[in-house]
N, C-alpha and C positions, 0 to 999 in steps of 0.2 A: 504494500500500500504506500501512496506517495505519502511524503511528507508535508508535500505545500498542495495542499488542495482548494484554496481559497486565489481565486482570479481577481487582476485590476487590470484595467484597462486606463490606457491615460493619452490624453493627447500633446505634441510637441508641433511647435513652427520648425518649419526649415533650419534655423540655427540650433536650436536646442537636439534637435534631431540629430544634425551633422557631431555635435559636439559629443552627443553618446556614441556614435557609432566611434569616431575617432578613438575615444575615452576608452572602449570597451577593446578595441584593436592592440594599441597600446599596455594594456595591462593580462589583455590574452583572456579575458573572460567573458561570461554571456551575458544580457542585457540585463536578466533576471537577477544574476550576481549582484551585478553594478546596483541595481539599485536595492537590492540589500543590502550590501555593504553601506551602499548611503544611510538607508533606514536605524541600523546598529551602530551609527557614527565609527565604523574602520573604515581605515585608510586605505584608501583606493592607491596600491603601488605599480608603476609601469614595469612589464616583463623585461626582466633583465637582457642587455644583449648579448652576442656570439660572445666578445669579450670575456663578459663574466663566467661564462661555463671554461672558457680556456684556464684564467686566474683559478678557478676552481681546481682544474684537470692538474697543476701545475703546486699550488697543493697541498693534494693530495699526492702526489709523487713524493713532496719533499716529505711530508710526515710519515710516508711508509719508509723513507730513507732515515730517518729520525729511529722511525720502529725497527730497523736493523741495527742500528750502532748501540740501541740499549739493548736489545736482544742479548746483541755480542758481546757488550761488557759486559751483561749481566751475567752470563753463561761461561766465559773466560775469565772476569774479573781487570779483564784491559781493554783500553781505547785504541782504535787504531787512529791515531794521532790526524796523520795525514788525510784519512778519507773524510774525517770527521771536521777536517780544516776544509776539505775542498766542498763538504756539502753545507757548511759554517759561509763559505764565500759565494757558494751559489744562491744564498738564501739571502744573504744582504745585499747582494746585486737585482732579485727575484723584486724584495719589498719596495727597494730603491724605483725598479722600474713600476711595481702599480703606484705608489706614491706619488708619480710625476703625470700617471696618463691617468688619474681618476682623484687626485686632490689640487 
């Protein structure tokens, strides 16, 4: 059984109109969302671009690299020095570049 079974119907001018279609494109939801969201006063956020799933994909690589080096100390009781430098430099190069293209 649905959940929303109670109907509204509403009418919009051409700008208002355009402005939801826009609004709902943007954020990747249906119209019915959109103005739920509105309804419960949440914030209506625009769907992230390609960008953010890359910064995502990127990481996630470094903190599986992360989840090796403690592995391995953990399991050895030693740091491999240098790998742990090279993925120490990869990751402050990593921040440095989202820091400059998204603040």
């Amino acid at each position: 059984m649905r959940k929303r079974n109670i109907r509204k119907d509403i009418m919009l001018n051409e700008t208002e109109n355009e402005k939801l279609i826009s609004d709902c494109k943007k954020a990747n939801i249906s119209y019915g969302e959109y103005f739920r969201k509105l309804l419960m006063e949440k914030q209506i956020k625009e769907k992230p671009g390609k960008e953010f799933y890359e910064v995502m994909k990127q990481l996630s690589k470094i903190g599986v690299n992360l989840n090796q080096i403690a592995y391995k100390a953990n399991s050895t009781n030693k740091i491999d020095k240098d790998y742990y430098k090279i993925e120490a430099e990869e990751w402050h190069k990593f921040a440095k570049e989202v820091k400059q293209k998204f603040l």
